[in-house]
N, C-alpha and C positions, 0 to 999 in steps of 0.2 A: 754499470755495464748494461740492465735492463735498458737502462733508457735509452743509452746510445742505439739498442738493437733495435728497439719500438721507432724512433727517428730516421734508421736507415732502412724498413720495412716501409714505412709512411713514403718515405722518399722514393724509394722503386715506385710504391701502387702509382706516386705523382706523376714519376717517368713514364712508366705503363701508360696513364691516362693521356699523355699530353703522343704519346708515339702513337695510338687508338685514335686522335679527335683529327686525324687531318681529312681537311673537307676541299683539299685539291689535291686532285689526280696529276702527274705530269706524268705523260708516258717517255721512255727514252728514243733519242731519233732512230735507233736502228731497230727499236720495236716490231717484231713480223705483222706483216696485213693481217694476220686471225687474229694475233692483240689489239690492232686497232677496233677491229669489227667487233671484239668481244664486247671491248673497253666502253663501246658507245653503243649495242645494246643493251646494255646494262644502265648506262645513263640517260637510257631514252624510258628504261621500264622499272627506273629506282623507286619511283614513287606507288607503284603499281605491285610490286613482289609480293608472291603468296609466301607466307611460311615456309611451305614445302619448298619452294623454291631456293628461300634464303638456307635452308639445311642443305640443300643438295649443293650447293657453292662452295659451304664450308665443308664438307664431305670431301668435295673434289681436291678444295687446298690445303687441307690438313691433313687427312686418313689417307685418303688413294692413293698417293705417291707407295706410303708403305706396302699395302696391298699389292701395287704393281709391283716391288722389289719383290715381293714375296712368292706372285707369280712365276717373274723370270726366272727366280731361283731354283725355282721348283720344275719350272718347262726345262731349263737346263738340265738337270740333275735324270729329267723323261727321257731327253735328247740323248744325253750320255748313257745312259742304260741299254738303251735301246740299240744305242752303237751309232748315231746320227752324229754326234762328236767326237774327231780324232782328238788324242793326246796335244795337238797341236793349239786346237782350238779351244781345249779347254781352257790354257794355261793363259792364254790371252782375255776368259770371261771372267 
């Protein structure tokens, strides 16, 4: 049973590494004009990135999304106190 479980942990990392190694980009056609423009300053300054820089990317698409929910949650919760949300509005957020 160890073994089968070492083989199928092996086998993820393999999966992992091969979903990680892809070295083309295809954007989708209905892509917005700010992905395009992102997508190709990025590929103009690939070779160029400071550290700092490569942190703050993965910042933005790993972490911040939660931090933004955690914002809105909490701006809602201000709004509703406050009285700035009817019962209406809430039940729709």
């Amino acid at each position: 049973m160890m073994q089968l479980s070492s083989r199928i942990v092996g086998l993820k990392r393999l999966l992992d590494a091969i979903e990680q190694s892809h070295r083309r980009l295809e954007l989708p056609k209905n892509a917005s004009t700010e992905t395009y423009r992102i997508f190709n300053g990025l590929r103009l300054q690939m070779e160029k990135l400071h550290p700092a820089q490569i942190e703050l990317i993965e910042f933005a698409l790993h972490k911040l999304p939660a931090v933004i929910k955690v914002h809105d949650s909490n701006m809602r919760m201000v709004r509703a106190a406050s009285g700035e949300i009817d019962k209406e509005d809430e039940g729709a957020a």
